[in-house]
N, C-alpha and C positions, 0 to 999 in steps of 0.2 A: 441093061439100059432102061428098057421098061422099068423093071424095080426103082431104079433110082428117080424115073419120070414120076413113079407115082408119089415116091418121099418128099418130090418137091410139092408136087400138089397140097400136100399131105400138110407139110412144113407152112405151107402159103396159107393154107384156111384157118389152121390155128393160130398164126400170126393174126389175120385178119380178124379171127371172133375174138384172138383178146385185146383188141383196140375197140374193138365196137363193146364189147365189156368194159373196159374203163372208160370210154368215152360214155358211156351207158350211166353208169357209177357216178363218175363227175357232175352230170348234168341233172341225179339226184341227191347232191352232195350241195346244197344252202349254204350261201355262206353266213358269218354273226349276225352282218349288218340283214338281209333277209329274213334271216331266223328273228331278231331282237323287232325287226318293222313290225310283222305277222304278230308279235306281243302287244306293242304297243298302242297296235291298230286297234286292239279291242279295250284297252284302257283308256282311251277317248273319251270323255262329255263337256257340254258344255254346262251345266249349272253341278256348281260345288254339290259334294255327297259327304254325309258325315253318318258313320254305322255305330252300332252298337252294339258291344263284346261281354260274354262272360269271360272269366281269366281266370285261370289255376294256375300257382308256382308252387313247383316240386322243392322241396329243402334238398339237402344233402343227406340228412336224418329223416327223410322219407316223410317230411309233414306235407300237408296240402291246404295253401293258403287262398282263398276264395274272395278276389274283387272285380270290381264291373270298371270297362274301359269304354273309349270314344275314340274314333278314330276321323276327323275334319281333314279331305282330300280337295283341294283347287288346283284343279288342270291350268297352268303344268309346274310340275314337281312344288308345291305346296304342300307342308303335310303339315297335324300338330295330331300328336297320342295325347291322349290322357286319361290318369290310372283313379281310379278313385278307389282307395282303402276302408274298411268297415271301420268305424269307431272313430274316424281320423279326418281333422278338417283340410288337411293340405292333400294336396295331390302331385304325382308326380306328371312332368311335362315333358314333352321331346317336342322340338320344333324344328320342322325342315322348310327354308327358303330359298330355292335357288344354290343349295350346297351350303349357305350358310345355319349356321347349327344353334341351336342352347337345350341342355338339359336342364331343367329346373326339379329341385326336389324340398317342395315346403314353400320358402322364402329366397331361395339359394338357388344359386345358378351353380353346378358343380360341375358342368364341361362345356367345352364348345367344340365337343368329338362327337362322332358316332356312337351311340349305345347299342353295345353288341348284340342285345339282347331285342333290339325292334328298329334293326336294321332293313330287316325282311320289307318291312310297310313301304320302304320308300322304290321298291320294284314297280308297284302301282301309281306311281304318279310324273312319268317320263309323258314331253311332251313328241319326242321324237326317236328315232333309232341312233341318232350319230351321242345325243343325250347319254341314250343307256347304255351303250359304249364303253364312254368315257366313264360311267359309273363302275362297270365290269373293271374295268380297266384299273380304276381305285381302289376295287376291294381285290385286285391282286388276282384275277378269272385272266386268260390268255386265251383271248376271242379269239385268233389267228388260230388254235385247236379245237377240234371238233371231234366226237364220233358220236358213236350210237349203243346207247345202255338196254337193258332188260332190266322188269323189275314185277312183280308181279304177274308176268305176262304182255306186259305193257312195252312199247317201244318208243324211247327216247331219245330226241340229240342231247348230245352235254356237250358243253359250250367250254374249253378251258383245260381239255386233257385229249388227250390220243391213244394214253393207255390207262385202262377204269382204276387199275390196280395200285399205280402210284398215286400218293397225298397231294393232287393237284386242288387248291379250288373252282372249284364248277357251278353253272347253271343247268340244272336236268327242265329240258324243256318239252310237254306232252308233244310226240312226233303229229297227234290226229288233228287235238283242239288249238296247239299251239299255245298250251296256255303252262307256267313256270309251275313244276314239279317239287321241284328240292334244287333250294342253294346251301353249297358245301364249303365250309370254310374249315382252314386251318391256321393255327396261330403257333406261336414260339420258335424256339432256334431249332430245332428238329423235326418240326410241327405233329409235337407228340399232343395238341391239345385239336379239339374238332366238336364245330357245332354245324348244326345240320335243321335247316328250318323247312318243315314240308307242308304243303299247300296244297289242301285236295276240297271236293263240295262245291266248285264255284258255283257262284250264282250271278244270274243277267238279272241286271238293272238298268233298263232302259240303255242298249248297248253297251253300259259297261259292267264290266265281270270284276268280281269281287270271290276269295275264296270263302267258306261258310266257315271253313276250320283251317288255324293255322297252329303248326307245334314247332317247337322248338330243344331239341336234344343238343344236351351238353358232354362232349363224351359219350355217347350210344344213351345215355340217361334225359330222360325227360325232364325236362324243367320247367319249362313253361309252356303252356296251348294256350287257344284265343276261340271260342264259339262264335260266330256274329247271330245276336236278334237278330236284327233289324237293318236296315241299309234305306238311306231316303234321299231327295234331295232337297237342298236346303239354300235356299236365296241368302240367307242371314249370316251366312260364309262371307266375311269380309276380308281384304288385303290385310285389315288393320289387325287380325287373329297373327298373321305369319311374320307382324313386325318385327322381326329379330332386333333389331336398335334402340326400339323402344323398353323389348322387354329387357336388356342389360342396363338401361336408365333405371328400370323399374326394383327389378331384385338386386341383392347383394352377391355381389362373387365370389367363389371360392376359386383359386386360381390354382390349385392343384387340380389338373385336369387329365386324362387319361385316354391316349390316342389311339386309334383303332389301329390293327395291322393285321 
């Protein structure tokens, strides 16, 4: 009788420490919208900031082609890239307004998609949480999933999976600075294709953080990095930079366009 008096004991306490363990667990278990606030809280200013990039793109045949970019940020979600080529008078354009889009390259407007390739910039210019959300949400990330990766030594939420191992897309978010690590995407019908854009060096700019270096791997391959000079702000950032309306008046279309997924 004893014996079995003490089993209940026994039975009662580990009952009780593993609720106070996962109550424990829970209550340091963020959810998206917390995790993605703590982000955007630090991407905050009020006077437009426009940086400046060195850029390498990696060929397929391993060349390395060497131009200088711009990147014009108006809080909130304002963005415009721009590539400037050696030898070459056009430039290429990505223009972000409020989710509405144009690629320009030359003369030529050739989407009003996403470019896969400086998709990454527009992480940085969310004016709020329920925003970036909805942006995860877009690029196919499944905020309702959460855990926690290792990477370096380093401890991370990923925002979009529960188990690291399957082809989910993700946001890897630094667990300490709270600041976006690696966003991981996958594309095609099996999603045997995967690029992987990582963000490390940030740097504060009058409270808002910018990273110094941004890469971009195509398939485990490097394709494209971003170095920033410089980062300032700049009064002379007008609405009329981000007029999407204007600028489909202005260039000619190409209306073979190519949708992001």
């Amino acid at each position: 009788m004893k014996k079995l008096f003490l089993l209940m004991i026994s039975f009662t306490i580990l009952i009780a420490s593993g609720l106070a363990s996962s109550e424990l667990a829970f209550a340091y278990s963020p959810s998206a919208y917390a995790l993605v606030k703590k982000v955007v809280d630090q991407f905050k200013f009020e006077t437009p900031v426009i940086a400046k990039l060195d850029s390498n793109t990696y060929t397929a045949e391993g060349k390395k082609l060497i131009y200088k970019a711009s990147v014009a940020i108006k809080y909130p979600f304002a963005l415009k890239v721009t590539m400037h080529f050696p030898g070459k008078k056009e430039s290429s354009k990505y223009i972000v307004n409020h989710n509405d889009i144009v690629d320009i390259n030359g003369d030529i407007i050739t989407s009003f998609d996403r470019n896969n390739e400086l998709i990454f910039f527009e992480l940085f210019t969310f004016g709020d949480a329920d925003a970036m959300l909805e942006y995860l949400k877009m690029i196919n990330i499944d905020h309702s999933k959460i855990t926690l990766g290792m990477d370096a030594g380093k401890t991370y939420y990923v925002i979009g999976s529960d188990q690291l191992k399957l082809k989910t897309n993700q946001l890897w978010i630094d667990k300490e600075t709270n600041l976006p690590r690696y966003l991981v995407l996958y594309t095609g019908p099996v999603k045997e294709f995967s690029a992987k854009y990582e963000f490390s060096d940030y740097y504060l700019k009058e409270q808002f953080f910018f990273p110094w270096k941004i890469r971009y791997y195509s398939n485990d391959a490097l394709a494209l990095e971003f170095e920033t000079k410089n980062i300032e702000n700049s009064d002379k950032i007008t609405d009329e930079l981000f007029d999407t309306k204007k600028l489909r008046m202005k260039y000619k279309v190409n209306t073979t366009t190519q949708e992001f997924r």
